[in-house]
Each structure stands twice: as C-alpha cells, then as structure tokens.
N, C-alpha and C positions, 0 to 999 in steps of 0.2 A: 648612211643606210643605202644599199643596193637597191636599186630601179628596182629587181624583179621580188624584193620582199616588199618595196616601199608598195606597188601596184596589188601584189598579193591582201597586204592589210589592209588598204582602204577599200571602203564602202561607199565612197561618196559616185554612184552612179547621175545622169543627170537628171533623173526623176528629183531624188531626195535635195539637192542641191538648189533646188528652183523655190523654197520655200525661202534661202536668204535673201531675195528681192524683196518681202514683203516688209512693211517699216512698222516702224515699231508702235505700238499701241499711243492712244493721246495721252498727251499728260495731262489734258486739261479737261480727259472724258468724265471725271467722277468730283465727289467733293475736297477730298483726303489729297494734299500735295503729294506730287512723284518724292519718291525718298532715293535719292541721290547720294554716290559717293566716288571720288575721285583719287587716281592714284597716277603721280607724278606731279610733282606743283610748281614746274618751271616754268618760264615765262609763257608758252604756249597754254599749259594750265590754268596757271594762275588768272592771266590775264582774258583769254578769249572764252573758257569752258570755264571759267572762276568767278572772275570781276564782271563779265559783260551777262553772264548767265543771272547773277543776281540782280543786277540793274535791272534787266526785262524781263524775267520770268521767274520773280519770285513769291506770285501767283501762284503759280503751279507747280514749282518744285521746293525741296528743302534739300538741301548739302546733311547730309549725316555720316559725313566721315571722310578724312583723307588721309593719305597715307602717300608716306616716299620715304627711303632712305636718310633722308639730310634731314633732321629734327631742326636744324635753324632757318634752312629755307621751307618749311613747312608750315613753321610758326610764325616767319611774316608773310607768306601766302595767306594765313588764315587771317591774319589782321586786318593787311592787303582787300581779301573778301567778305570782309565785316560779317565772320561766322562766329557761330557758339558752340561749333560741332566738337568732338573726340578728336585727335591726331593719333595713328599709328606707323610707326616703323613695319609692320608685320604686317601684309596681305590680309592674312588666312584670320589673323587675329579680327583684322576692319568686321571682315564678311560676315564671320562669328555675330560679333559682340553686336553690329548696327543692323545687319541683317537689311541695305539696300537693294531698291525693285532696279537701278540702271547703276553700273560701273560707267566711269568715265575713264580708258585710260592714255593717259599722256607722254607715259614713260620713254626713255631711250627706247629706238624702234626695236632691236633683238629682244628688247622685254617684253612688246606685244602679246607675244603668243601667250608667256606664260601667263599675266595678269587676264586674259581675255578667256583662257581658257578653266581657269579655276572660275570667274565668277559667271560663267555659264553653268559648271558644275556645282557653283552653292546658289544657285537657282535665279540670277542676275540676268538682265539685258544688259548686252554692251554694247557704248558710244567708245570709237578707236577715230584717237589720229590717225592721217595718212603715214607711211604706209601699212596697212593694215600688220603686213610682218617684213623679214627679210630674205626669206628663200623658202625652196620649194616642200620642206619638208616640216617646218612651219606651218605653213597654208595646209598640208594635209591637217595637222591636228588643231588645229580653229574651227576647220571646214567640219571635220568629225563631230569635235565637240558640242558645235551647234548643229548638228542634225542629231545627236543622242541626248540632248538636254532639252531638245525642243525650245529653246529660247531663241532671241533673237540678235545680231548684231549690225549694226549700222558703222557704216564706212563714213568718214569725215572731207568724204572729196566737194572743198567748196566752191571749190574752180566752177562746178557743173552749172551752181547757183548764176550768177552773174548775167546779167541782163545782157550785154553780148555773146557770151558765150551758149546763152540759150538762143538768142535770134539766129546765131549760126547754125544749131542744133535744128532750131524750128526750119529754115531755107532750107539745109539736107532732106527733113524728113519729107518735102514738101514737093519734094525732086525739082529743084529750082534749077541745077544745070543736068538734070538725067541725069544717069548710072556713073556713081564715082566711081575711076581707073586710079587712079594716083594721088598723093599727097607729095607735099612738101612741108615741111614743119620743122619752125628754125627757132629755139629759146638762147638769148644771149642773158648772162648774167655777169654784173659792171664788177669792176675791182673792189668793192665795197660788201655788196652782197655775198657777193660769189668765193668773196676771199676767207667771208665770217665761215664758212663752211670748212675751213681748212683748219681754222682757231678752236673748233669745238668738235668734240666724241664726234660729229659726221664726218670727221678726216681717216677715220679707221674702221673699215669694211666691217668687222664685228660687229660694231656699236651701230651702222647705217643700213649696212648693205652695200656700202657706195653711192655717191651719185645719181647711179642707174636707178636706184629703189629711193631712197628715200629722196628725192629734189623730181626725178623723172619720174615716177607712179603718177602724179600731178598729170602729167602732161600724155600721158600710156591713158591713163582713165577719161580724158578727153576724146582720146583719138578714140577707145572703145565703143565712148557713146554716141558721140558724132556720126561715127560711120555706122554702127549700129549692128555689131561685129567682133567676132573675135580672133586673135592672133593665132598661126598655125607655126610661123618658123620668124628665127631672129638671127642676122646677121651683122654683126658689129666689130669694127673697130676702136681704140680708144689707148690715152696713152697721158701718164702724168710727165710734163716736161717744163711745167712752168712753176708750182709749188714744191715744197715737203722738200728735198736732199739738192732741189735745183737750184741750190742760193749760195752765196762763196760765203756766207754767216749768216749764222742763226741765233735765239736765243731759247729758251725757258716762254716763257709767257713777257708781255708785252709791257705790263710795270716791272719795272725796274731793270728794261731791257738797257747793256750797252751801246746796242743801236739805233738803239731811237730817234735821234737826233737825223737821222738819216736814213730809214726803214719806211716807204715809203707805204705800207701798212700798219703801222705803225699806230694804234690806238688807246684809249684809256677809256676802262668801262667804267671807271669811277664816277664822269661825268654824268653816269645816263642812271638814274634813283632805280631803274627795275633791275637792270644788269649789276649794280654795285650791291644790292641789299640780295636781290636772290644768291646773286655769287659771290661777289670779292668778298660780304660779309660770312661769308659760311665755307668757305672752300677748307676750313681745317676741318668743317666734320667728314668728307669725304674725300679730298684731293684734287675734285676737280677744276680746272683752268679755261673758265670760260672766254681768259684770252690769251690763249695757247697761241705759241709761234707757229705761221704759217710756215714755215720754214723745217719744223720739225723732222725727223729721219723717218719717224714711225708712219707717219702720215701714208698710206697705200691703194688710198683710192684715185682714181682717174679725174683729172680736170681738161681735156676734152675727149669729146664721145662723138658718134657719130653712129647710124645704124639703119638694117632696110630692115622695114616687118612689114612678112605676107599676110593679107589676113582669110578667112576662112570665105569671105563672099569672095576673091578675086581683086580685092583692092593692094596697091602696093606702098608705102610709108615711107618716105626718108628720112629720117630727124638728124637734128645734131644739137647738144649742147656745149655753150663757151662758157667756164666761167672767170675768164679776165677779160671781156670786155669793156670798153667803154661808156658806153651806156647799155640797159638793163631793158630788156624786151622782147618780142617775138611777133615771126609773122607766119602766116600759112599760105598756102595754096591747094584748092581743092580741082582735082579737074577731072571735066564729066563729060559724057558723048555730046552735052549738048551747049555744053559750055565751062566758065571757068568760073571760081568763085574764090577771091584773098578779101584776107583782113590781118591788122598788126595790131602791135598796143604799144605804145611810148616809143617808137622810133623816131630820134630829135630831128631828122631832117625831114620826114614826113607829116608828122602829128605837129609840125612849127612850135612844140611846148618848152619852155624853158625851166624842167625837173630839176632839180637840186640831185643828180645823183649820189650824192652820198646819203642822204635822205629818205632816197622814195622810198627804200621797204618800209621804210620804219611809216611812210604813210600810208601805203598799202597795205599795212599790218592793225594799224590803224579802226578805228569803228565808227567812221567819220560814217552816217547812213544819207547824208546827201548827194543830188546830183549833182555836177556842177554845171552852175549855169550857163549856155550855152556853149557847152564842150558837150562835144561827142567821140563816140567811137563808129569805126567806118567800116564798111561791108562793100567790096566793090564786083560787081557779077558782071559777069561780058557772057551773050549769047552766041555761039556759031554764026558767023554769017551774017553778022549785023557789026556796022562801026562804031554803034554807040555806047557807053557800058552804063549799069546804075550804080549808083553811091545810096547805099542803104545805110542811114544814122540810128548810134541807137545810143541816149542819153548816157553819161560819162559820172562815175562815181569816184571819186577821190580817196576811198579807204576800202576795209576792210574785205580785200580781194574782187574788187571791181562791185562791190553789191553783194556778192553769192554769197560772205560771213551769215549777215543777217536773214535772207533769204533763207541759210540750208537750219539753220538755230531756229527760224520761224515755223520750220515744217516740222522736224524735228520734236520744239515743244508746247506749238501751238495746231498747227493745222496738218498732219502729217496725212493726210486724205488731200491733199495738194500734191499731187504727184507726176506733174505732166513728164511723157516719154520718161518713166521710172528715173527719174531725177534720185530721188532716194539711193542710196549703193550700199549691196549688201556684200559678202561674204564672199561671193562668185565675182562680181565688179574688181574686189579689194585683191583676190586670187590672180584675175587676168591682167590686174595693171602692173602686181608684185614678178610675176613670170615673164613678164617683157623684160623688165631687168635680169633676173635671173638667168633666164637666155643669153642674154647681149655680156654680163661677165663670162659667162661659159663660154661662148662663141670668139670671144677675146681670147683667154687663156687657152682654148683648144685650137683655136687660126681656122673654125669651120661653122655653117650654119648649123641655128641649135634649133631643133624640134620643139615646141612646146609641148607634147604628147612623152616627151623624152623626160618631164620634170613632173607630171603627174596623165591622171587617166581622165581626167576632164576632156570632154571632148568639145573642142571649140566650135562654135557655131556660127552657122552662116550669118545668121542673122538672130541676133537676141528678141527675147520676150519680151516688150515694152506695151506699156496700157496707157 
C-alpha cells in the first residue's frame, strides 16, 4: 500500500489511540469465570498462556476453546493443559460456536494481525504475544480495529514486569542522574539460543518480521518505557554473514542430518518431551521443522544488527544485537546531565555466575517464581563530580523472565488496577516497539535514516501518558 493512501485511510488520530493504554477489565471482578480461548498451541501457548494459566488462575478463568492448524499438536496441548474444552482448526468457527470474553493469541507473529483483529470484530478482548504484529501496515489495522470495536488489547511485553527492570524504570522516573542524553544498549544472544532462531519459521522475515521485530520489540518496548518516549527516526545497519548460505554444508533439518557428527549445532529435540510431542510428533500434519538447519538458503533475516534511534524528547539510542555469542546477555548505559546510570544481566566475567549456557533459556523460560538466595542483580549510578558510585541490588529470580512472567499474568488476571508507570502495554506500546524494527529493515535495505512518521501518522511523543 502507498504511504499516501495508507495515511488517507487511517483514522487513528491520537485522541482515539490513547484509549489502548487502558487494561483490560478484572477477571476476578464478578462471580462467572472469564471465558477464555486460545489460538496457537505451541510451546509459548501451550506452556506459559496454557499450563501456567491453569495452575494459577483457574479461579477465575475457564479455557473454552483452542484452535491451531496442527490437529495433533492441539490435542496434546489440550491433554498437556488438563482441558475439557472444543478444539478447532477454523478461527471464525472457535468464536462462533464458544463465543469467548478474551482471545489469547500465540500464533506465528504475521498471523497476529489477522486472529487479533477478527476477535475484536466478533466482540473479544485480546491477550497478543510480543510482537504485537510485523510491519507497518499490520499495526494500522489492529490499531483501527480496536478503536471501531471498542474492545480492548493487551500487549504481552513481560520484560517491563521484572523486578529489575522496573527498579531501573523507577530510578529514571525519579531523575536519579537528570535529563537522559543518550543510551547504550547491547543484547548478546549465545550460540544456543540465538542459533534456535535460525532452526525455526523466525529464520524467514515473513513468518517473523526478522530479528528486528520479533526478538528486538522486547528490547524497543523497554527503551520506550524507560525513557518514557517515543521514537521519531531509525538508522541501522545489519547483515547475515554467519548463518543460512554461510556454511560450506547444510542439511534438511537436524535428525537424520549427515553432518552431525561434526555440525557443531548440531541438535536432537527428541530429547526434550515438549519439543518432541508438539513437533517431531506432528510435523506430518503441517510440515513444519522445528529443527530446521541453521544452515538453510532460504533463511533471510539478519544475525547482526546494530542501530541509532532518535527519540522524540531528545534522547539518542545505540543498540546492537549478537546472535552467536558466547554467552547470552545484556548491558545498558544510561547517561544524564547529572550523572551516569549501567546495569547488565548474566555477563560471566561480571555477574562471577557459573550458567550452563546451553541451558539458561530454557531457565529463563522457566516459571521457577523464586528469588534466589542471595543473588542479586546490580544497578550501578555515579554522580557528576563525586568519586564514589552506588551499587543498587535488586533481588535475583532464576526463571520466567527475571520475575516479570508472573508479575505481568498477576495484573493481567488478578489485580489489573496494579498498574504502576502503565506497566500494562496496549496497542500504541505494541505499535512503537513493532515500527523500530520496521524502520531499521527499511533503513538497511534503502542505506538511509527511516522516519517513523514515514510508516504511519502516529505522531510520536515527547513524553508518554503514564499514571
């Protein structure tokens, strides 16, 4: 669609657009469980918005329907979530026939839009995985569809949750080093994690976005709320030279590869009961290869990135992401007229911790809801003109996303009137984290800075609405 028809149709002025902030109604305001229903049942479904959903909040909601494609991974998700619900292959059919008050949807990220925006239209609230969609024209029609349905949609950034992540939040808003100028902001992901992303549909820009959207929104929707802000231009470069056609052999997928023996990615999801029963056991009803060679031709997204984004107060951003590192983690730098303000998370030679890196996601993915005992994460702030600096601790969680899983699931379907600095992300959040990627591919392929004004009519703001 051309820019000047795309800007022509939309209506999303930012009057109308200010009502996606608001979250979504309680589930536990009345007698009658929330009637729920989910579309997508892969491991991200199944397990965190599936399994973990009924363990703790089946109080207050009931599952009344799921739906995906793959009738075999459907039916052991449902086993899986100890339900008694319907299963559909059909959308339109689910909405029909169970007629749920919240969609949940899980799907490949280019399916967003579509599931998000029909069950706004058959009178649904929707719960979306990150990233909310995968490009600019996408996000008009979600953003549309929830100002013409009046419903609501909730963004699943659980990064925001996490007990570190909010103490850095809280020091910004606090102007703990004065008026942020700059950022530095570096996410490393190991040969393990970063490599899974090349084996599965997020290796091919359709099915992801790339990188930039579906892995970096994460990390976009951070910097958004942190600085408290929104992005005006994106300039990036980026370039695949380590996976996908850069290999002197390849194979098909990873069982029954001839090079295994010597493929130093080289894995077998047979061993791990989620990955084998969602996928290995079901891949004939759809095709899909959940351990697809990294090596692949088709493979066409970027594995490193780098990027400035200016944002609308005056602050400036660096990022870059790795994903063949070594070890698996990230540090920041915030820096302010009056001072400086870093923090990292699992860097081995700082943090002294001895990670299993082949491991940690799968801990970090995790719904371990403990601290651990005395581990911390570190906040260190240096004033102008003083030699001393502080080491700010803030207690250490061992799984599901530092804390924030349980945390953003708590507000969500217990106390959603817990909303400190609109932690909650609606529609507008999910829009400005999606358009920093969008940008930074554009900006890549055209060799120029991309406007974000240049990809919708949102006008970005100096400073967001936060209560």
């Amino acid at each position: 669609m051309e820019r000047r028809n795309f800007l022509k149709q939309t209506s999303l002025a930012t009057a109308g657009v200010m009502l996606a902030q608001t979250p979504l109604p309680s589930f536990a305001s009345g007698f009658a469980k929330k009637r729920i229903a989910m579309v997508g049942t892969g491991h991200r479904g199944t397990g965190f918005w599936g399994e973990t959903v009924m363990k703790n909040y089946s109080d207050v909601v009931e599952f009344v329907g799921l739906c995906d494609i793959n009738p075999g991974r459907m039916e052991w998700a449902k086993q899986r979530m100890k339900l008694q619900c319907p299963t559909f292959t059909n959308f339109e059919s689910m909405m029909k026939t169970v007629k749920p008050e919240v969609v949940i949807v899980t799907t490949v990220d280019s399916t967003h839009d579509e599931f998000i925006v029909k069950a706004l239209q058959m009178g649904a609230d929707v719960i979306t995985e990150k990233p909310m969609t995968t490009d600019e024209i996408k996000c008009k029609r979600i953003l549309d569809a929830e100002k013409k349905s009046g419903r609501k949609v909730t963004v699943a950034f659980n990064y925001r949750h996490g007990p570190h992540m909010m103490k850095i939040k809280e020091l910004l808003a606090n102007n703990r080093i004065g008026k942020v100028t700059s950022v530095d902001f570096n996410w490393m992901l190991n040969v393990y994690h970063g490599a899974d992303y090349f084996r599965r549909w997020h290796g091919l820009t359709a099915k992801g976005g790339s990188l930039w959207v579906h892995k970096a929104t994460h990390h976009f929707d951070l910097l958004n709320w942190w600085l408290n802000s929104e992005p005006v231009e994106v300039t990036a470069k980026g370039a695949l030279e380590h996976y996908g056609k850069n290999n002197s052999f390849r194979g098909v997928k990873c069982r029954g590869c001839e090079h295994k023996s010597y493929c130093k990615f080289y894995t077998d999801i047979t061993n791990n009961e989620w990955l084998n029963n969602l996928y290995a056991k079901n891949e004939h009803h759809d095709g899909y290869l959940r351990d697809g060679c990294v090596w692949r031709k088709e493979i066409d997204i970027w594995d490193k990135m780098s990027a400035q984004i200016n944002y609308a107060n005056g602050v400036t951003v660096n990022y870059s992401l790795t994903t063949y590192s070594p070890y698996e983690g990230w540090r920041i730098a915030f820096n302010g007229f009056n001072g400086r303000m870093e923090s990292w998370q699992d860097i081995p030679y700082q943090d002294e911790n001895a990670l299993n890196q082949e491991q940690r996601h799968a801990l970090e993915m995790s719904q371990d809801k403990d601290a651990i005992p005395n581990k911390y994460r570190e906040i260190m702030v240096m004033d102008n003109f003083k030699k001393e600096h502080e080491i700010i601790k803030v207690p250490q969680y061992a799984g599901g996303h530092g804390g924030g899983d349980q945390r953003m699931h708590n507000r969500i379907f217990r106390n959603p009137s817990d909303n400190p600095y609109s932690i909650m992300a609606g529609t507008r959040d999910g829009a400005m984290s999606v358009l920093i990627g969008v940008a930074a591919r554009k900006s890549i392929k055209e060799n120029r800075p991309v406007k974000i004004s240049e990809l919708t009519d949102l006008i970005p703001k100096a400073k967001r609405n936060e209560v």
